[in-house]
LOFI-775107 format. One line per 2 residues: for each residue x negated, y negated, z of C-alpha. Coordinates in steps of 0.1 Angstrom, whole numbers, plus 2048, in hexadecimal, padded with zeros to 3 digits. Layout:
// residues N
X/Y/Z | ...
// end
This chain:
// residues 417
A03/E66/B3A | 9FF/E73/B5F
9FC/E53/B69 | A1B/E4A/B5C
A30/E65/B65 | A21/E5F/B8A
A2E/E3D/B8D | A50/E3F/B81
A54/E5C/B9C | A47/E45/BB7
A5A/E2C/BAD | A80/E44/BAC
A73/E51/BCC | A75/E2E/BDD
A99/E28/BCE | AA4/E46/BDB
A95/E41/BFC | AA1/E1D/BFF
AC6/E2C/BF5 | AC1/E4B/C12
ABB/E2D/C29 | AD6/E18/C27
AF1/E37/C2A | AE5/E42/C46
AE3/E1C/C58 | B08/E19/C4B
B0D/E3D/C5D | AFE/E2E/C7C
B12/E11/C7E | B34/E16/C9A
B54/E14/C8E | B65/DF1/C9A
B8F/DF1/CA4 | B9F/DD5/C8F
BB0/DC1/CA7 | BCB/DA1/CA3
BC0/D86/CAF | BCD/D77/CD3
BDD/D52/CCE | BDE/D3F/CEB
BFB/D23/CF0 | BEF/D03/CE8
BEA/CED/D06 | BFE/CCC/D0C
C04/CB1/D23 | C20/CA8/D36
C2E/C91/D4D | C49/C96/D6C
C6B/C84/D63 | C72/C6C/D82
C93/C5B/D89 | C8F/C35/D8B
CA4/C12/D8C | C99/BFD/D6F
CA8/BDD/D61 | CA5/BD7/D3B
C9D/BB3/D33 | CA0/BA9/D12
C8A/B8D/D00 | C97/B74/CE7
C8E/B52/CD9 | CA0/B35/CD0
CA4/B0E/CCF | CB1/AF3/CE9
CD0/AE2/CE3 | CE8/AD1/CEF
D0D/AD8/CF2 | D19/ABA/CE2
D08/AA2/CCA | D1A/A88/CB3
D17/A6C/CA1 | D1F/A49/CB1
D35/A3A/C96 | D48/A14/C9A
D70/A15/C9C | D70/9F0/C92
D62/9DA/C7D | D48/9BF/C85
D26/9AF/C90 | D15/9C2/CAA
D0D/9A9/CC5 | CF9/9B9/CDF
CEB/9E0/CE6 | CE1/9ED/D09
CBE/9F1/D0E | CC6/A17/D12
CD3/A1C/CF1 | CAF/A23/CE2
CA1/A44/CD5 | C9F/A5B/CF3
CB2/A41/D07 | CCA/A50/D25
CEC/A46/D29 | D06/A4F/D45
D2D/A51/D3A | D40/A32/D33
D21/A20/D2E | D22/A04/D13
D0B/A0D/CF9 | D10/9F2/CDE
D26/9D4/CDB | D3B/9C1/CBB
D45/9A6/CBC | D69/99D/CC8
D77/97D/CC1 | D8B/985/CA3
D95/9A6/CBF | D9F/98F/CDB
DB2/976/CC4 | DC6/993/CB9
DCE/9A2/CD5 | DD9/97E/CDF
DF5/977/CC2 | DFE/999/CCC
E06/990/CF5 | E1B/96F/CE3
E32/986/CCD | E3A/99E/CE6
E49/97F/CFC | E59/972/CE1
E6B/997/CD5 | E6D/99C/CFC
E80/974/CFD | E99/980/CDE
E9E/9A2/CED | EAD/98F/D0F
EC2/97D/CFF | ECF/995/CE7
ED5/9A9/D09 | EEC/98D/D15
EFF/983/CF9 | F03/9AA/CF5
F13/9A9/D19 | F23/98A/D12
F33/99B/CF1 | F40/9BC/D08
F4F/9A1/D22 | F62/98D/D07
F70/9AD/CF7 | F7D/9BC/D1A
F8E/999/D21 | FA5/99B/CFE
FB0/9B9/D08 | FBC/9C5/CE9
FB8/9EF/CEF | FA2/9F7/CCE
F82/A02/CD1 | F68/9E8/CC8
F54/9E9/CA6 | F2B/9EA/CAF
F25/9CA/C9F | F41/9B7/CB4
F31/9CB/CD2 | F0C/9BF/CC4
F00/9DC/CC1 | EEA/9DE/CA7
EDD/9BB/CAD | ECE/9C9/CD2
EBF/9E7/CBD | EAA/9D2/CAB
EA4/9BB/CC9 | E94/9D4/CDA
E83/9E8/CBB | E6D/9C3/CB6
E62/9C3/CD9 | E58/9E9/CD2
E43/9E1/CB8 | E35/9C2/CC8
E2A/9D4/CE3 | E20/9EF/CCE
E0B/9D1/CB9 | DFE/9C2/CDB
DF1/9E6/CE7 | DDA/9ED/CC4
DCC/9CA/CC8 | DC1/9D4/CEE
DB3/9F2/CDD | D9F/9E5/CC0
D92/9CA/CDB | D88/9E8/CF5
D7A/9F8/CD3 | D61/9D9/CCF
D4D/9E7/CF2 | D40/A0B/CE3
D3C/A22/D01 | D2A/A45/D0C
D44/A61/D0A | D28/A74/D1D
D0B/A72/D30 | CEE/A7C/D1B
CD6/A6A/D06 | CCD/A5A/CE9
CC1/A70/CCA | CBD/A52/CB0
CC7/A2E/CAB | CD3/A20/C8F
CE5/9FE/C92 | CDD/9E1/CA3
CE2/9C0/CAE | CEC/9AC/C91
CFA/9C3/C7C | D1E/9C4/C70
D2D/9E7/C6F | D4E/9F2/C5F
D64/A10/C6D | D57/A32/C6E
D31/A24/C68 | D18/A36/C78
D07/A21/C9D | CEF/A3E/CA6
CED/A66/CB0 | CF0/A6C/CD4
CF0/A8D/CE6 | CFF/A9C/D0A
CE8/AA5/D24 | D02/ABE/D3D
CFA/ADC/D2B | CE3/AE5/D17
CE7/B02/CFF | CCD/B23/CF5
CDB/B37/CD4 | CC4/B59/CD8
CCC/B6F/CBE | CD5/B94/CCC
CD2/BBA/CBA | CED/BD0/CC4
CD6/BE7/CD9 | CCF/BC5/CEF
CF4/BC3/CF4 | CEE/BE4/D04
CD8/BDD/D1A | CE6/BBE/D26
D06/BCB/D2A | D1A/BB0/D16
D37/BB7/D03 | D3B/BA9/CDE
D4E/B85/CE4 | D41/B81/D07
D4D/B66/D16 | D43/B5E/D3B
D59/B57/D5A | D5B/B50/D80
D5C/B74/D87 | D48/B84/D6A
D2D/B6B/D64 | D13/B73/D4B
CF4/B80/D4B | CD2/B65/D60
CBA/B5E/D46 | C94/B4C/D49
C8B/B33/D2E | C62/B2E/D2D
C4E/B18/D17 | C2E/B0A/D14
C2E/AE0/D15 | C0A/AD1/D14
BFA/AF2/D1C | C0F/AF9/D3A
C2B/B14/D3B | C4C/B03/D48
C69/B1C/D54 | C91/B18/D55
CB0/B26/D62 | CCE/B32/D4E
CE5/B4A/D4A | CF7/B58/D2B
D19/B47/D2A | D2B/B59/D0C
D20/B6A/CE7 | D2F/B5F/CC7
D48/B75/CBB | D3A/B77/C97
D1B/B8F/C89 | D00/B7A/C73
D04/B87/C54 | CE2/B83/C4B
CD2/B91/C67 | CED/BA9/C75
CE7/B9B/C9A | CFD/B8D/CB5
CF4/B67/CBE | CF7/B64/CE8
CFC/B3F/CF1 | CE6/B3B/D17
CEC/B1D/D2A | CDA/B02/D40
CF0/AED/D54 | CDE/AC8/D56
CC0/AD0/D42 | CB1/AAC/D4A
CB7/AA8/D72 | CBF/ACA/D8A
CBC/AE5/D6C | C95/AD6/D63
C75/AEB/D6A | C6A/AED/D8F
C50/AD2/D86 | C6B/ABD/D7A
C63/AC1/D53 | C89/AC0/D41
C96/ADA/D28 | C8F/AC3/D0D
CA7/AC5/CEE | C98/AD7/CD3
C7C/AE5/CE9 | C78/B0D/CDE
C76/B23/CF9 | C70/B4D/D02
C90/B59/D12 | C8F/B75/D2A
CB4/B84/D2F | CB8/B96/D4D
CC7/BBA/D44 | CE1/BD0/D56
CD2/BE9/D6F | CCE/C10/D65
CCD/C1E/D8A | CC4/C44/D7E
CAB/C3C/D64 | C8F/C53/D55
C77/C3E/D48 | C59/C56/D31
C3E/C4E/D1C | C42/C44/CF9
C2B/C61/CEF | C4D/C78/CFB
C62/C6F/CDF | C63/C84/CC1
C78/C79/CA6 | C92/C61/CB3
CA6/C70/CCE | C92/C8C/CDC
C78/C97/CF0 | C6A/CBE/CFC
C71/CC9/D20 | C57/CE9/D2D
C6B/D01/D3D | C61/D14/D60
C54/D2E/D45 | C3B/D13/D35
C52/D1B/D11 | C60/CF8/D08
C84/CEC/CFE | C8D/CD2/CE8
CA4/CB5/CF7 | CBC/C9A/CEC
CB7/C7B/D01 | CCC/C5C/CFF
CB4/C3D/CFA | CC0/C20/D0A
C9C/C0B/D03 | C7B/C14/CF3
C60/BFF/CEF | C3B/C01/CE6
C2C/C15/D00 | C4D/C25/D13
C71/C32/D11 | C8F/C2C/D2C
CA6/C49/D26 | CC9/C4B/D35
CD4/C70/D2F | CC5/C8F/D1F
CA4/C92/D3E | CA9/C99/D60
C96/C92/D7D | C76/CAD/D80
C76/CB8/D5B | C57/CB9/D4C
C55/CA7/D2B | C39/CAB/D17
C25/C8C/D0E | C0C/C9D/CF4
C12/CA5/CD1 | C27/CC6/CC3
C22/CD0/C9F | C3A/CE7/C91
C49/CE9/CB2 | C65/D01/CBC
C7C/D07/CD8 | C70/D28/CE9
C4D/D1F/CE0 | C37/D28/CFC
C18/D0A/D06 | BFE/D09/D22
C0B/CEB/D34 | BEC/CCF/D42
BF5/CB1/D5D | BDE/C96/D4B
BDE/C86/D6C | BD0/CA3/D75
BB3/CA4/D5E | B92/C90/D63
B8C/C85/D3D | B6A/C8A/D36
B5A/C70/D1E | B42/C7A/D05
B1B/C6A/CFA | B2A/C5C/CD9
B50/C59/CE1 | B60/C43/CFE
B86/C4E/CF7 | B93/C68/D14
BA7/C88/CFD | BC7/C80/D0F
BC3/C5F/CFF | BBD/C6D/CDC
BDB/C87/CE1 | BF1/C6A/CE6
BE7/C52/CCC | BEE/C6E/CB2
C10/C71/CBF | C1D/C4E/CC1
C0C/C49/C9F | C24/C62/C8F
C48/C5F/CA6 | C5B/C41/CA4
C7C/C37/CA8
// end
């Protein structure tokens, strides 16, 4: 029973004691303030705005082709007696060349009968000239006083007289015609796209000799959005002239593995929107494609070649020009003030592209813009402005990508316009 009674008061007497000992290391313990936390502003990059004179080119694509291109068709009918030996696909051809020949006897005897009935209507129109005279002369000699009837003066007979050789000549000249007709000639110079009749062959009016094709001008239809109308400065239905020519444009493309360059300019836009693209079609010129407009190394602008077509744009003499990490939203960027708080701006766009923006209003020269990324982001809101040209980046063991790199990617990934 002792025993007992001994152990239980051992054992309170170590509660107790354990108890006593944690009050009084709770009375030791000093009594901590409770303090708000200090938030620094976040820190963020920027970049100086700089005044600068770009030009905005625009790039389009499109197809070679020439200004004119019709179908050789026959006028007359007949056997087709001789070709020239340029009037074979891809064949050149100077204006007023013969390109095919029909035959022309049935032409020549035509126009023949048609020389022999204009002298004999121009025979009966003489002599009804003279006995019309006569007739007047004989009339005055009588002396009667009335007026003369048109038949007594021969009147009418003359009228006829004359309306025969009218016709007769009218007869001869269509016979010269459909003879001239039988000698098919180049309206142009340009060449030969396809041939399709040849020596032997009979044709009938209106049947189809070959496709041919000028060579003066060729033609470029680039197809336009309205923000590259902007840029170039080109009203809708542009059409160029001596004093307002239109904009220079370089035509490349690669032929056998070389790249080949040409000259031409912008001559006028069509004055219709595609309604199934909502664009603007410019039509850019090449005067002689095949002789002085060809390559330097003499290569031609080829009809139906494709080419990449750089359009000169108008100049911006007072533009800012900022990184594509700048833009938040669509029209505006942050500008720190002298206070390092930061102030939202609208900026008018006049081009963006993948890695930078060319503003023409909304930044001036000096501002600081940030470049970094702003979450929640609120005019007034203080920041702790970096230069990252300023900053070293330091690379880490396991990562090769710079911060200011990372800070950027996060913003382009998110902003677009």
């Amino acid at each position: 029973m002792f025993r007992k009674f001994f152990t239980l008061i051992g054992t309170v007497g170590g509660i107790v004691g354990i108890i006593a000992l944690i009050f009084l290391m709770g009375s030791l313990r000093p009594n901590l303030e409770r303090q708000a936390p200090e938030i620094a502003p976040p820190t963020v990059f920027y970049t100086t705005a700089e005044s600068q004179s770009v030009t905005l080119d625009v790039s389009a694509q499109g197809e070679v082709r020439p200004r004119t291109d019709i179908n050789l068709t026959a006028q007359v009918s007949g056997r087709v007696i001789s070709t020239s030996d340029n009037f074979v696909n891809g064949g050149a051809f100077d204006e007023g060349d013969i390109l095919i020949k029909i035959e022309d006897a049935e032409y020549r005897a035509a126009a023949a009968g048609a020389r022999a009935r204009v002298a004999q209507a121009e025979q009966a129109l003489r002599m009804e000239e003279a006995e019309a005279a006569l007739a007047r002369r004989d009339f005055d000699e009588l002396g009667s006083g009335d007026e003369p009837s048109e038949l007594t003066l021969r009147i009418p007979q003359l009228a006829q007289a004359r309306a025969n050789f009218e016709a007769a000549q009218a007869e001869l000249q269509a016979a010269r015609l459909n003879l001239e007709r039988t000698n098919i000639r180049a309206p142009f110079e340009g060449r030969v796209r396809e041939r399709i009749a040849g020596v032997g062959q009979f044709v009938s009016p209106g049947a189809q000799l070959g496709r041919i094709f000028s060579t003066d001008i060729a033609e470029i239809r680039l197809a336009l959005t309205d923000n590259d109308l902007a840029k170039l400065g080109l009203p809708f239905a542009f059409v160029e002239t001596s004093d307002n020519p239109g904009p220079d444009v370089i035509m490349t493309a690669f032929i056998a593995n070389e790249n080949h360059e040409w000259k031409g300019r912008i001559a006028r836009t069509e004055g219709a929107i595609d309604a199934a693209t909502r664009q603007v079609f410019a039509i850019a010129v090449v005067d002689d494609p095949y002789g002085e407009g060809a390559a330097q190394d003499g290569t031609p602008l080829a009809m139906g070649l494709f080419v990449d077509a750089a359009i000169e744009g108008k100049p911006y003499d007072n533009a800012i020009v900022l990184p594509r990490s700048a833009l938040y939203g669509r029209d505006t960027v942050y500008r720190i003030l002298e206070d390092d708080t930061i102030e939202a701006r609208t900026v008018s766009i006049v081009s963006a592209d993948r890695d930078t923006i060319t503003l023409a209003s909304g930044v001036s020269p000096g501002d600081r813009i940030v470049t970094s990324p702003l979450r929640g982001a609120d005019d007034g809101d203080k920041v702790s402005p970096a230069d990252p040209d300023a900053i070293s980046p330091t690379l880490n063991e396991d990562d090769e990508t710079p911060p200011s790199a990372n800070a950027t990617a996060q913003n382009t990934s998110g902003d677009s316009l």
